[in-house]
N, CA, C and O atoms as a CHARMM CRD file, in Angstrom:
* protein
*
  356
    1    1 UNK  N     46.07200  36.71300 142.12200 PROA 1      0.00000
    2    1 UNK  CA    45.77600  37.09900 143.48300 PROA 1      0.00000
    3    1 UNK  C     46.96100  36.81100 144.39200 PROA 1      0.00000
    4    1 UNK  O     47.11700  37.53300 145.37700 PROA 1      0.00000
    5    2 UNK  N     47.91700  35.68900 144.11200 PROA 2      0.00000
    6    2 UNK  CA    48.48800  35.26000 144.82000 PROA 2      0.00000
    7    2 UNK  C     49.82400  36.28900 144.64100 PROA 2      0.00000
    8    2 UNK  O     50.85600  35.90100 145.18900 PROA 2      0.00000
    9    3 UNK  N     49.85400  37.08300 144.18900 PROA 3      0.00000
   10    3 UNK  CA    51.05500  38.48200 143.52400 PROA 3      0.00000
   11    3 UNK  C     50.36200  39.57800 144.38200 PROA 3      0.00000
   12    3 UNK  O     50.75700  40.73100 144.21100 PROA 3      0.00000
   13    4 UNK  N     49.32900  39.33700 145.32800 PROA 4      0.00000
   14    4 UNK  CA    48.67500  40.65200 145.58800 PROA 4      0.00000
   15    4 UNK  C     47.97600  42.01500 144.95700 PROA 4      0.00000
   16    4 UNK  O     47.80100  43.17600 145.32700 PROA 4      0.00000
   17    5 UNK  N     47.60500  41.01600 143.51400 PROA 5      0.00000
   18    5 UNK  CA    46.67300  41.98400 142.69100 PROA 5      0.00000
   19    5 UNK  C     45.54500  41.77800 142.69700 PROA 5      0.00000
   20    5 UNK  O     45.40400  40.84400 141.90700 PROA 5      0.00000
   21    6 UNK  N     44.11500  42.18500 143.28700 PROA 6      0.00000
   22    6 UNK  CA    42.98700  41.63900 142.95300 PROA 6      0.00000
   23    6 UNK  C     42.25000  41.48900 141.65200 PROA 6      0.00000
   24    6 UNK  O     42.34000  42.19200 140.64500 PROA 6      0.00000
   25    7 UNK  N     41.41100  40.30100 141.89900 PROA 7      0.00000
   26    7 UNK  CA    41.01100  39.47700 140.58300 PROA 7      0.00000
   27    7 UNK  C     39.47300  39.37000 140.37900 PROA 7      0.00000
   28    7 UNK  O     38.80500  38.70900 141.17400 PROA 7      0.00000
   29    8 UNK  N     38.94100  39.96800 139.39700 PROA 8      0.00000
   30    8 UNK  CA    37.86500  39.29800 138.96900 PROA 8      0.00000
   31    8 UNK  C     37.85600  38.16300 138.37800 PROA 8      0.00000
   32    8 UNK  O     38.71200  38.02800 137.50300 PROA 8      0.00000
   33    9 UNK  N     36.76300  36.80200 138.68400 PROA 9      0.00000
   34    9 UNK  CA    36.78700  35.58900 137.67000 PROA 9      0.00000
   35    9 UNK  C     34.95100  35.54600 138.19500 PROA 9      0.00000
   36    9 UNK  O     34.29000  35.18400 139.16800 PROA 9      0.00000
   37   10 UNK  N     34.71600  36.21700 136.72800 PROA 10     0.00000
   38   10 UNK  CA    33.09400  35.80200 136.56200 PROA 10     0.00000
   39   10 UNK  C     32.94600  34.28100 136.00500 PROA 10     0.00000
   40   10 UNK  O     33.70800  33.65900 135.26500 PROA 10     0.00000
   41   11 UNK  N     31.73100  33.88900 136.59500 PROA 11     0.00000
   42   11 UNK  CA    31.31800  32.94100 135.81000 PROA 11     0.00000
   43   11 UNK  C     29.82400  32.98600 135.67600 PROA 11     0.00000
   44   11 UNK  O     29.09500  33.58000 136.47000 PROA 11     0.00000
   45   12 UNK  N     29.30900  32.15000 134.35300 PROA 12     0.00000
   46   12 UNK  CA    27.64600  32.05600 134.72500 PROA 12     0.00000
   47   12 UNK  C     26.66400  31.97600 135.67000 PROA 12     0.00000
   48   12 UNK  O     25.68200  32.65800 135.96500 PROA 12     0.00000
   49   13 UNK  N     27.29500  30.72800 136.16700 PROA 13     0.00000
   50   13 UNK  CA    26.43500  30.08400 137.17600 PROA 13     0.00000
   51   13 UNK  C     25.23700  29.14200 136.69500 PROA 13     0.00000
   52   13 UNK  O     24.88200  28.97900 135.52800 PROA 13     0.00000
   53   14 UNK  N     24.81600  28.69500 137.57000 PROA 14     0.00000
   54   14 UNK  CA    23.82400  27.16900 137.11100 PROA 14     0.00000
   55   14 UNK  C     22.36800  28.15200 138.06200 PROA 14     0.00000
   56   14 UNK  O     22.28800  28.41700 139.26200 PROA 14     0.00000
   57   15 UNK  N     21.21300  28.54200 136.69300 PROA 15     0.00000
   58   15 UNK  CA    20.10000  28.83400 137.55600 PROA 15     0.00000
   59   15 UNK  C     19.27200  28.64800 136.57300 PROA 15     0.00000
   60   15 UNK  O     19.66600  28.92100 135.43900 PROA 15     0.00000
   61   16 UNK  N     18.40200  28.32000 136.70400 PROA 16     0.00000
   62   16 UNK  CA    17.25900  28.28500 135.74400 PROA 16     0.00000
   63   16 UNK  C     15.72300  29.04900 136.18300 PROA 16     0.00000
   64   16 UNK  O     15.59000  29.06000 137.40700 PROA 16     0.00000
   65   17 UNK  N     14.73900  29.58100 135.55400 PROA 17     0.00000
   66   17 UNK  CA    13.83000  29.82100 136.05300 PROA 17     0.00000
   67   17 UNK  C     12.57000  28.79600 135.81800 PROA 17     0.00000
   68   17 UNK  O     11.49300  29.05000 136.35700 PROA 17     0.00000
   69   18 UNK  N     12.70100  27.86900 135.16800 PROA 18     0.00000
   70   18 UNK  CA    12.21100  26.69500 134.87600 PROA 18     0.00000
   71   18 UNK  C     12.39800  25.71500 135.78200 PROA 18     0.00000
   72   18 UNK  O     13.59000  25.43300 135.90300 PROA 18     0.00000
   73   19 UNK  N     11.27500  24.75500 136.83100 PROA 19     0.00000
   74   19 UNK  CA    11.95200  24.22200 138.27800 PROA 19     0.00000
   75   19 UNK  C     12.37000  22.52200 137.68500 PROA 19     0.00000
   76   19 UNK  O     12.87700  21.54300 138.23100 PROA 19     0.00000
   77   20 UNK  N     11.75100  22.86700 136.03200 PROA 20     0.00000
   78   20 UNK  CA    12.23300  21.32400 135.48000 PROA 20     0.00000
   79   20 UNK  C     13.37000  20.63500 134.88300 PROA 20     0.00000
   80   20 UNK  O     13.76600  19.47500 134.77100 PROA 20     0.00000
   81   21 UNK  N     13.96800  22.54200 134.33200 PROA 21     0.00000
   82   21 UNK  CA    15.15100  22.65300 134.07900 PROA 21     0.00000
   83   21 UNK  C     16.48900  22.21000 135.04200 PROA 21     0.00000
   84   21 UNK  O     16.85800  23.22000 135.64200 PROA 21     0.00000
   85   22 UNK  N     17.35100  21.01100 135.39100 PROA 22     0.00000
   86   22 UNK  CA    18.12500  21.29500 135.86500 PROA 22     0.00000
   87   22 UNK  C     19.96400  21.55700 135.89200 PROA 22     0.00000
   88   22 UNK  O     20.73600  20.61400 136.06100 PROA 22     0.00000
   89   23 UNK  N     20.36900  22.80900 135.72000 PROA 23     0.00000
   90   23 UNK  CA    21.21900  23.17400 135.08300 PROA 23     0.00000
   91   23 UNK  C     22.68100  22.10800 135.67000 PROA 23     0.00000
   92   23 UNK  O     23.36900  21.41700 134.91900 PROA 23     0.00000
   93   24 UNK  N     22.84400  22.22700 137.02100 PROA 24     0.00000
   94   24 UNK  CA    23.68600  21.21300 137.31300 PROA 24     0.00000
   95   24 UNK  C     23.62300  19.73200 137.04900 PROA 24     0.00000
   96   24 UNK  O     24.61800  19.02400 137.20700 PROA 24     0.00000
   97   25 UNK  N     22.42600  19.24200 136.63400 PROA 25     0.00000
   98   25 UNK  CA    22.76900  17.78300 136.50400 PROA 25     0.00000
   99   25 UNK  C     23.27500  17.93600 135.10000 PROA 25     0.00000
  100   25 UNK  O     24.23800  17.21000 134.84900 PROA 25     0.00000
  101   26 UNK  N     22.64700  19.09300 133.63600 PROA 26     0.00000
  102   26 UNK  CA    22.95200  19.00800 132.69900 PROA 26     0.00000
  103   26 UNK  C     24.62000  19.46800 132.37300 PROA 26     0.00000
  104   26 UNK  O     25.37300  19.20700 131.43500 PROA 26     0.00000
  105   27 UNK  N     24.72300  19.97800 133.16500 PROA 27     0.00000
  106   27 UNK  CA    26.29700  20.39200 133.24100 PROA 27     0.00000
  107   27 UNK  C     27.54400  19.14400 133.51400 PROA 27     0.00000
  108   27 UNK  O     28.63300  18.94900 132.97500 PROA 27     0.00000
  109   28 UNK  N     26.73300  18.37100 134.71100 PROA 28     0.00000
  110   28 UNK  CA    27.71300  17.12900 135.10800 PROA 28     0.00000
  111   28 UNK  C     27.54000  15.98800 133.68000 PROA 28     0.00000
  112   28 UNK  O     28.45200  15.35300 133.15000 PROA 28     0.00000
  113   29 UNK  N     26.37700  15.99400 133.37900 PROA 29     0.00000
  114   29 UNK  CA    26.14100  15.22300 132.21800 PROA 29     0.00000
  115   29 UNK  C     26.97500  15.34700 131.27100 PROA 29     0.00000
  116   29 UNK  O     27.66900  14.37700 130.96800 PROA 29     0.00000
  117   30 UNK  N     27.13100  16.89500 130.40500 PROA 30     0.00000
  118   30 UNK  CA    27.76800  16.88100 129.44500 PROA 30     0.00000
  119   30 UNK  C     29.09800  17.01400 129.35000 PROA 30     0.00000
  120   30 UNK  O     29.67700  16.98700 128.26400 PROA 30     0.00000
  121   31 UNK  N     30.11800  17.27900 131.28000 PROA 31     0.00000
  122   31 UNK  CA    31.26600  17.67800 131.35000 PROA 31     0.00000
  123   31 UNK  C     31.82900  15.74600 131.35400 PROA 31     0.00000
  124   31 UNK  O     33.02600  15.47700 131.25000 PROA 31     0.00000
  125   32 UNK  N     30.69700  14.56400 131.49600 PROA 32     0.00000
  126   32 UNK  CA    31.37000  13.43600 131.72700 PROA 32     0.00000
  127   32 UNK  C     30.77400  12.66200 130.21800 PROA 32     0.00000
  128   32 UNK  O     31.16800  11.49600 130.26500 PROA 32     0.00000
  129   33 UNK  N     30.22300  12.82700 129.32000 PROA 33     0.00000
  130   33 UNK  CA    30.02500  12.61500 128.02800 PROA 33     0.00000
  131   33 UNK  C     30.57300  13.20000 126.83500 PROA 33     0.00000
  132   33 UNK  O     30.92300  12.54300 125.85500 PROA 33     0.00000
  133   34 UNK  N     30.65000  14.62800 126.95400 PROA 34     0.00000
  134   34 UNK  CA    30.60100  15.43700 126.24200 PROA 34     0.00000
  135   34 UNK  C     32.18000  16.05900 126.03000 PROA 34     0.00000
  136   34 UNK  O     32.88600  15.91800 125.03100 PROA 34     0.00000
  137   35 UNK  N     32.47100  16.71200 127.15200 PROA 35     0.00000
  138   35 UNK  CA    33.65000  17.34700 127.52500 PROA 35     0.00000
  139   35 UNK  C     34.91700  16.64400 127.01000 PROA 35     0.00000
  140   35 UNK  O     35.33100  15.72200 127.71200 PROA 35     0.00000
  141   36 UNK  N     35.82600  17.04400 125.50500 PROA 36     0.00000
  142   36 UNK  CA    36.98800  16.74100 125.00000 PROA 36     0.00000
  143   36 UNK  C     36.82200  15.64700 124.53200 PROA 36     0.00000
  144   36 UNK  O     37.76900  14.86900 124.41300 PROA 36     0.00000
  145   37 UNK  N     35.31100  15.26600 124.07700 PROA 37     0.00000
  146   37 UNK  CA    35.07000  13.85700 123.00800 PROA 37     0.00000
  147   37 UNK  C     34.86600  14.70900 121.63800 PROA 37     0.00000
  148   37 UNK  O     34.88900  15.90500 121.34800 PROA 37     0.00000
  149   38 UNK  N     34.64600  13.44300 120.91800 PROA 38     0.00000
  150   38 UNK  CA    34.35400  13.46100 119.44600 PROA 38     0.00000
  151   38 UNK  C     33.22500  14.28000 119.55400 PROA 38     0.00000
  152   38 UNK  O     33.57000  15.39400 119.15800 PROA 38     0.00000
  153   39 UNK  N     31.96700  14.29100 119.91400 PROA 39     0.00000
  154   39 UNK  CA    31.08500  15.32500 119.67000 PROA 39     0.00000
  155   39 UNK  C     30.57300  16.23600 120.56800 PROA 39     0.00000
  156   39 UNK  O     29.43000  16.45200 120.97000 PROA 39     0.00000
  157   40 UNK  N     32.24700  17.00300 120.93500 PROA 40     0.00000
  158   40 UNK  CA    32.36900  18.05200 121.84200 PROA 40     0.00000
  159   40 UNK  C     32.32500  19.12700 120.74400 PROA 40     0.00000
  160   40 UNK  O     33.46400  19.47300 120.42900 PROA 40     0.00000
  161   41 UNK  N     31.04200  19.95900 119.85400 PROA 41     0.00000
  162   41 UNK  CA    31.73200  20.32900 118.75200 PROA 41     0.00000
  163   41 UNK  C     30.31700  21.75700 118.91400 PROA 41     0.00000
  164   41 UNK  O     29.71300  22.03200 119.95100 PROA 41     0.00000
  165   42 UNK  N     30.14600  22.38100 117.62000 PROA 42     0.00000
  166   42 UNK  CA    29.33600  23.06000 117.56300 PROA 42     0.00000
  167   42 UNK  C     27.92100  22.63500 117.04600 PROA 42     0.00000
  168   42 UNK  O     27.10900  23.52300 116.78500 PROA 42     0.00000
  169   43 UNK  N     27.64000  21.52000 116.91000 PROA 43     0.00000
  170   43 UNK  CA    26.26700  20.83200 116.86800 PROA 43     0.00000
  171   43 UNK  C     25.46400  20.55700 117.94100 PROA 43     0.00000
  172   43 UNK  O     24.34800  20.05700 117.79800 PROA 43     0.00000
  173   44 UNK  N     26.05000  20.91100 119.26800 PROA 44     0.00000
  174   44 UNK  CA    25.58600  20.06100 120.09200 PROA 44     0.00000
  175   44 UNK  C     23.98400  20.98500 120.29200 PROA 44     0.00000
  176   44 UNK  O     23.60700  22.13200 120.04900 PROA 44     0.00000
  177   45 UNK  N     23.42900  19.86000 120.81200 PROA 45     0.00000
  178   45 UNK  CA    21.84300  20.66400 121.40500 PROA 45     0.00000
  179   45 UNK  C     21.96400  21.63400 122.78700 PROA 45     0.00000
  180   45 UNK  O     22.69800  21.50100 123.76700 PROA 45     0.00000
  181   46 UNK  N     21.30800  22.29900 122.58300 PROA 46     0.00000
  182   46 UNK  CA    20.81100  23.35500 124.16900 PROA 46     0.00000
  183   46 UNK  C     22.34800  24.52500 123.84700 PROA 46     0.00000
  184   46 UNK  O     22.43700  25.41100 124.69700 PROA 46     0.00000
  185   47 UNK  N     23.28300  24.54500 122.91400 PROA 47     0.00000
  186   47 UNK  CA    23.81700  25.79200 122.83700 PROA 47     0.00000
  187   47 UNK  C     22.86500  27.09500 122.32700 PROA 47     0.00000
  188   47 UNK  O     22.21200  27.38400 121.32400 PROA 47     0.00000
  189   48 UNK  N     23.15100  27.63400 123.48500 PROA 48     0.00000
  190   48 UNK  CA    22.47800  29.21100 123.38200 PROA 48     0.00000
  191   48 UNK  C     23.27500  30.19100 122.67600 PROA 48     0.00000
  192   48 UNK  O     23.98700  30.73400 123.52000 PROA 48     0.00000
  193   49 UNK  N     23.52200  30.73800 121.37500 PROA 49     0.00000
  194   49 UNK  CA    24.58000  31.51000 121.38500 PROA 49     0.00000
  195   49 UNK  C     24.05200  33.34800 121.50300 PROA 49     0.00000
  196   49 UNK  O     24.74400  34.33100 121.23600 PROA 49     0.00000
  197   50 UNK  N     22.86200  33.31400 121.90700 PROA 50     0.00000
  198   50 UNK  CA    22.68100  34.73600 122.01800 PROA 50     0.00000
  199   50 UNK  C     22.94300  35.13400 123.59900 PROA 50     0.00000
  200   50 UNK  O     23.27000  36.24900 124.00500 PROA 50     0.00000
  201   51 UNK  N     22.69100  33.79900 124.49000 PROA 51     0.00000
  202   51 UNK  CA    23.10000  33.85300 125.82200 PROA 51     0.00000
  203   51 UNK  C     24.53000  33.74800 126.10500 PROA 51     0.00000
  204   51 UNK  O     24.75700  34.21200 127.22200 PROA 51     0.00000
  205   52 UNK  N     25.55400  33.32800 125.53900 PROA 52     0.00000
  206   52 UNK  CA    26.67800  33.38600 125.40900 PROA 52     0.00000
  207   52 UNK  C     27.19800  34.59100 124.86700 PROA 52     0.00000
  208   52 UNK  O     28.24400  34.96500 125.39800 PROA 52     0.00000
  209   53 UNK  N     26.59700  35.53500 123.64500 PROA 53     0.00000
  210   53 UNK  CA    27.09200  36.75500 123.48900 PROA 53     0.00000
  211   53 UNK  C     26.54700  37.68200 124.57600 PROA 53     0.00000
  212   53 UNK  O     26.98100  38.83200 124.50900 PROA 53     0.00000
  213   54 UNK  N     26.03000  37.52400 125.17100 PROA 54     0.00000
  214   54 UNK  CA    25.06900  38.55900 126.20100 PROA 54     0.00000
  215   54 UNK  C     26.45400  38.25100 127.45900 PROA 54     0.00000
  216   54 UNK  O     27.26500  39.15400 127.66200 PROA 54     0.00000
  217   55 UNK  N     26.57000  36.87200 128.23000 PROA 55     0.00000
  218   55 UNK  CA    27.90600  36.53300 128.75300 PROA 55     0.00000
  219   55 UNK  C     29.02000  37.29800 128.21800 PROA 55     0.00000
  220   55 UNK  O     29.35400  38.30600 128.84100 PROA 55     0.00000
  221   56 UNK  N     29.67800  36.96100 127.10700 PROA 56     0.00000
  222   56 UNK  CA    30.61200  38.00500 126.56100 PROA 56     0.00000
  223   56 UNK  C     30.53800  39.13500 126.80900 PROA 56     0.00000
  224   56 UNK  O     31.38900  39.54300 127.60000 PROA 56     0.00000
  225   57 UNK  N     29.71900  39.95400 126.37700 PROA 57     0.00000
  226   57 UNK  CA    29.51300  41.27500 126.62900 PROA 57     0.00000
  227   57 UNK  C     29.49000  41.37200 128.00900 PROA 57     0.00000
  228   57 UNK  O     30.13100  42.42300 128.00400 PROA 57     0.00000
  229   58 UNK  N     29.33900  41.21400 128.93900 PROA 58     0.00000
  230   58 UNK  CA    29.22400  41.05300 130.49800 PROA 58     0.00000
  231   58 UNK  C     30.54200  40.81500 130.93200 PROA 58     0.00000
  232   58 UNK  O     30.88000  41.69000 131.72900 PROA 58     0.00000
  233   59 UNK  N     31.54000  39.86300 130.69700 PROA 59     0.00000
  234   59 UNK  CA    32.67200  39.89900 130.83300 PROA 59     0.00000
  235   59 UNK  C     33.81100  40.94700 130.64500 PROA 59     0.00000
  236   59 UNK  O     34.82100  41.15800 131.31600 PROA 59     0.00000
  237   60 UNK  N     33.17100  41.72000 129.16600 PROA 60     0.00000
  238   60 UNK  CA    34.01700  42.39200 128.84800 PROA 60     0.00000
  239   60 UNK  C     33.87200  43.95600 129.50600 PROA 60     0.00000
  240   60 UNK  O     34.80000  44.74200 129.69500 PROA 60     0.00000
  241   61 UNK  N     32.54800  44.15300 129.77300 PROA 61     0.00000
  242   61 UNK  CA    32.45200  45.02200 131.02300 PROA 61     0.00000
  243   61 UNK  C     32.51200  45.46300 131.64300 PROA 61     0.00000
  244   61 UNK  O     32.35400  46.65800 131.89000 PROA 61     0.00000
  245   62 UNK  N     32.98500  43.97800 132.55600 PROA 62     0.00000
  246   62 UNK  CA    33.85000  44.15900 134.13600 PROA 62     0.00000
  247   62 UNK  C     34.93300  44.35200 133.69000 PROA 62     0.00000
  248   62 UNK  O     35.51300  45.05400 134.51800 PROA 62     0.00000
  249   63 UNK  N     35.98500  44.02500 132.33600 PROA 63     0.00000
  250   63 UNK  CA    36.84700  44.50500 132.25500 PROA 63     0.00000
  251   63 UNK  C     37.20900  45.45400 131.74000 PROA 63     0.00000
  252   63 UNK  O     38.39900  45.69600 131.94400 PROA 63     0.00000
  253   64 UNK  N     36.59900  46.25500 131.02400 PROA 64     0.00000
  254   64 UNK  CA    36.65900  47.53900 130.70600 PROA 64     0.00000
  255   64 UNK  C     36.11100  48.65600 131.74100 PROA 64     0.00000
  256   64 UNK  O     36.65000  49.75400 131.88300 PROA 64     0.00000
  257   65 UNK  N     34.81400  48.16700 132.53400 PROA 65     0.00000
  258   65 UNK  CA    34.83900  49.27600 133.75700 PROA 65     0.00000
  259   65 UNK  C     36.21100  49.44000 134.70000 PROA 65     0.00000
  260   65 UNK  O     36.81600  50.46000 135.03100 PROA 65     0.00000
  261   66 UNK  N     36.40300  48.36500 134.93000 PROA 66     0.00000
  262   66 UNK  CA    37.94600  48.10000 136.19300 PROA 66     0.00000
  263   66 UNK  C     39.07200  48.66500 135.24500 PROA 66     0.00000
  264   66 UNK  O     39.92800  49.23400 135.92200 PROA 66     0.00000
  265   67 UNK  N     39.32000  48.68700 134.02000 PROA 67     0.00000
  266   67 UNK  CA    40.43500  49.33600 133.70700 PROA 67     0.00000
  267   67 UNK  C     39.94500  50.74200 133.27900 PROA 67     0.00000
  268   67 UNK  O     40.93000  51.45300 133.08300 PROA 67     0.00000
  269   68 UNK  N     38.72600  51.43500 133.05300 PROA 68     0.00000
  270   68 UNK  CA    38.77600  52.08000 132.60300 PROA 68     0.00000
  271   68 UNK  C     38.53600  53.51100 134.28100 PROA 68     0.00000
  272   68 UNK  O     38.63500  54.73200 134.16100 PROA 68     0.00000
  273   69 UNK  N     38.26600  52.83100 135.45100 PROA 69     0.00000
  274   69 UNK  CA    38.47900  53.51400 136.49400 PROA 69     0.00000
  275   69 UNK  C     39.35800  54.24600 136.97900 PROA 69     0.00000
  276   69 UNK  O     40.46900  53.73300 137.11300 PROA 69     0.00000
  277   70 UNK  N     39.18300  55.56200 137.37000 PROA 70     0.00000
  278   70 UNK  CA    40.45700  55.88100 137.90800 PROA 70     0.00000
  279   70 UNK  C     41.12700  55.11700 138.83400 PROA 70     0.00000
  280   70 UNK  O     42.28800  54.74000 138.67600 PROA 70     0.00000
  281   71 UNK  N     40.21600  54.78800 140.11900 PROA 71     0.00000
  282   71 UNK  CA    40.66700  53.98400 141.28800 PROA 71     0.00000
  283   71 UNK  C     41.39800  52.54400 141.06200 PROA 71     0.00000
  284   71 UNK  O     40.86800  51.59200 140.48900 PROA 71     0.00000
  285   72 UNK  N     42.41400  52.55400 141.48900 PROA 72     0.00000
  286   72 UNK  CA    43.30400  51.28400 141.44100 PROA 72     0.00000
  287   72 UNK  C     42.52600  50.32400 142.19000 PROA 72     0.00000
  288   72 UNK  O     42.62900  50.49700 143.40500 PROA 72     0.00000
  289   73 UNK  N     41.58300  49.11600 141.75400 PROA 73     0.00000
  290   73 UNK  CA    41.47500  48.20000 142.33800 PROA 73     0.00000
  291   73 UNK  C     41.82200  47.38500 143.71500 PROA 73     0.00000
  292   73 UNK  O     42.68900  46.51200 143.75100 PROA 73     0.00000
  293   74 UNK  N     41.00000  47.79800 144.89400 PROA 74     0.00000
  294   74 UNK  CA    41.23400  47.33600 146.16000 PROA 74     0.00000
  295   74 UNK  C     41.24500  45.90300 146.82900 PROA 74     0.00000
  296   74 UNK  O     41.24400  45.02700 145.96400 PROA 74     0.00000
  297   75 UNK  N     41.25200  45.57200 147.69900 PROA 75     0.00000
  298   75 UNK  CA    40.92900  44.55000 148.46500 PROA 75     0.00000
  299   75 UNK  C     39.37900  44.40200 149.38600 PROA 75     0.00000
  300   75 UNK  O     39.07800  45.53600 149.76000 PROA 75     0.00000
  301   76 UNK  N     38.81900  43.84800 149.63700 PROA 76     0.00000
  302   76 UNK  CA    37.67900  43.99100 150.55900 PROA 76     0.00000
  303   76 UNK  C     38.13800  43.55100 152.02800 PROA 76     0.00000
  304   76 UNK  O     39.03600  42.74700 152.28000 PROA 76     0.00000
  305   77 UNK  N     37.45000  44.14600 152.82000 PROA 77     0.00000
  306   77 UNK  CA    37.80500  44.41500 153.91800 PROA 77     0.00000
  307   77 UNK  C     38.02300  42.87500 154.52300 PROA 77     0.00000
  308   77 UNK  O     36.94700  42.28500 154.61700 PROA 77     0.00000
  309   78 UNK  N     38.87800  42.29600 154.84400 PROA 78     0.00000
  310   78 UNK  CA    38.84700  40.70800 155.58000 PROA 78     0.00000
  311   78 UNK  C     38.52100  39.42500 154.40200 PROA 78     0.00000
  312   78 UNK  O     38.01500  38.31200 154.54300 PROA 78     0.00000
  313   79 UNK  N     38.99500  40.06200 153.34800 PROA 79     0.00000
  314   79 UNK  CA    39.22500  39.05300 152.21300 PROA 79     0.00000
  315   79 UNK  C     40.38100  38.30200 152.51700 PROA 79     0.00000
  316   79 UNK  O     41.40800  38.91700 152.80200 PROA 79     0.00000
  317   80 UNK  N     40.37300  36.50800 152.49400 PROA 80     0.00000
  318   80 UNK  CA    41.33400  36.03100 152.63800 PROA 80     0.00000
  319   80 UNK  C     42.23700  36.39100 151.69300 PROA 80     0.00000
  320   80 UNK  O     43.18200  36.76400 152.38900 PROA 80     0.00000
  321   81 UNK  N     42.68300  36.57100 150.15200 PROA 81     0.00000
  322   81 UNK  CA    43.61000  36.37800 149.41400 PROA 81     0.00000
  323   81 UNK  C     43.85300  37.97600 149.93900 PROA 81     0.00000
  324   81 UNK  O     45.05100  38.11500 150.18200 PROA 81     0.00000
  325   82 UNK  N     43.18500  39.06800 150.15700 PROA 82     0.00000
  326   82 UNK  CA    43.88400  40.27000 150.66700 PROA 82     0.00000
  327   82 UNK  C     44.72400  40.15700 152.14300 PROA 82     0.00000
  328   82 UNK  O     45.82200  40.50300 152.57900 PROA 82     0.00000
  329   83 UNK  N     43.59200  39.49900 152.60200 PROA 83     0.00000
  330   83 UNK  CA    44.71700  39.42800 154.65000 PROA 83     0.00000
  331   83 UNK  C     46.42000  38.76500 154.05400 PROA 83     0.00000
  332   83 UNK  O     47.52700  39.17600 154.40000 PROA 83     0.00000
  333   84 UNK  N     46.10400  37.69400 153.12400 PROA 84     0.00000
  334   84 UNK  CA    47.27600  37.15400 153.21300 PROA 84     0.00000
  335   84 UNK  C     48.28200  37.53500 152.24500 PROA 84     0.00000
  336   84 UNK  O     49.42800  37.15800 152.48900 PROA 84     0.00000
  337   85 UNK  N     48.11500  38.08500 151.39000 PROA 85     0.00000
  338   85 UNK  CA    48.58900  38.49500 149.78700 PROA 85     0.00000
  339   85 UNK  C     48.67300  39.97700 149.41300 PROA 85     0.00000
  340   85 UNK  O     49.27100  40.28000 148.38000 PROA 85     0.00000
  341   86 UNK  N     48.15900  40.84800 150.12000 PROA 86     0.00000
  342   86 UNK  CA    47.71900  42.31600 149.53600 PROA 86     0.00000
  343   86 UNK  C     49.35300  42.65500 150.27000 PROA 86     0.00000
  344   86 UNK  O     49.97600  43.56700 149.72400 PROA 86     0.00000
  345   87 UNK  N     49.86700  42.12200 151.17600 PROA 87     0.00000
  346   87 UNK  CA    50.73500  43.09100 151.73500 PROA 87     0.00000
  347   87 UNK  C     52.27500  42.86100 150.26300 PROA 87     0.00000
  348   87 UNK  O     53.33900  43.47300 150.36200 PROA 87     0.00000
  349   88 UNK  N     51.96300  41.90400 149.10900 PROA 88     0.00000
  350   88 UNK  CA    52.91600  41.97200 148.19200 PROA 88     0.00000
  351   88 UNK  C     53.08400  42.83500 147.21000 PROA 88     0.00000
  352   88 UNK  O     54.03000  42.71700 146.43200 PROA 88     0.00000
  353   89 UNK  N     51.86400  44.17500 147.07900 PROA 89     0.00000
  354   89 UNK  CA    51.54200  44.93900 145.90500 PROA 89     0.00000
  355   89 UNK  C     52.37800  46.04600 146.30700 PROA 89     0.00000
  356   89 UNK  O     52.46600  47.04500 145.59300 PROA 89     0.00000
């Protein structure tokens, strides 16, 4: 962005439809236990991997719709990284 190209950066997000479920505390939990330890691995519990390929596919999406557009990727109207950055493209 900072080259004056606009950027997609998807992410999940923390939502649950379960009000017992809570995705941010389980997130802070496992990014201060879990995150670049010994059993940071593929055993761990609560990996979803059909929700993660469904993510994938979603990612790859946005990037295949945006490149596969004719239209060159814009700015939105009073976007900071465009007010300040678009005038470098």
């Amino acid at each position: 962005m900072k080259q004056g190209i606009p950027a997609v950066y998807p992410t999940p997000g923390f939502k649950s439809y379960d009000p017992n479920i809570k995705p941010v505390e389980i997130f802070k939990n496992w990014e201060a236990t879990r995150y670049h330890q010994p059993q940071d691995d593929m055993q761990q519990p609560g990996l979803d991997f059909n929700q993660a390929a469904k993510y994938a596919d979603f990612v790859f999406l946005c990037g295949w719709l945006i490149a596969e557009d004719p239209a060159r990727p814009t700015w939105n109207e009073h976007d900071f990284f465009g007010d300040h950055y678009a005038h470098k493209m």
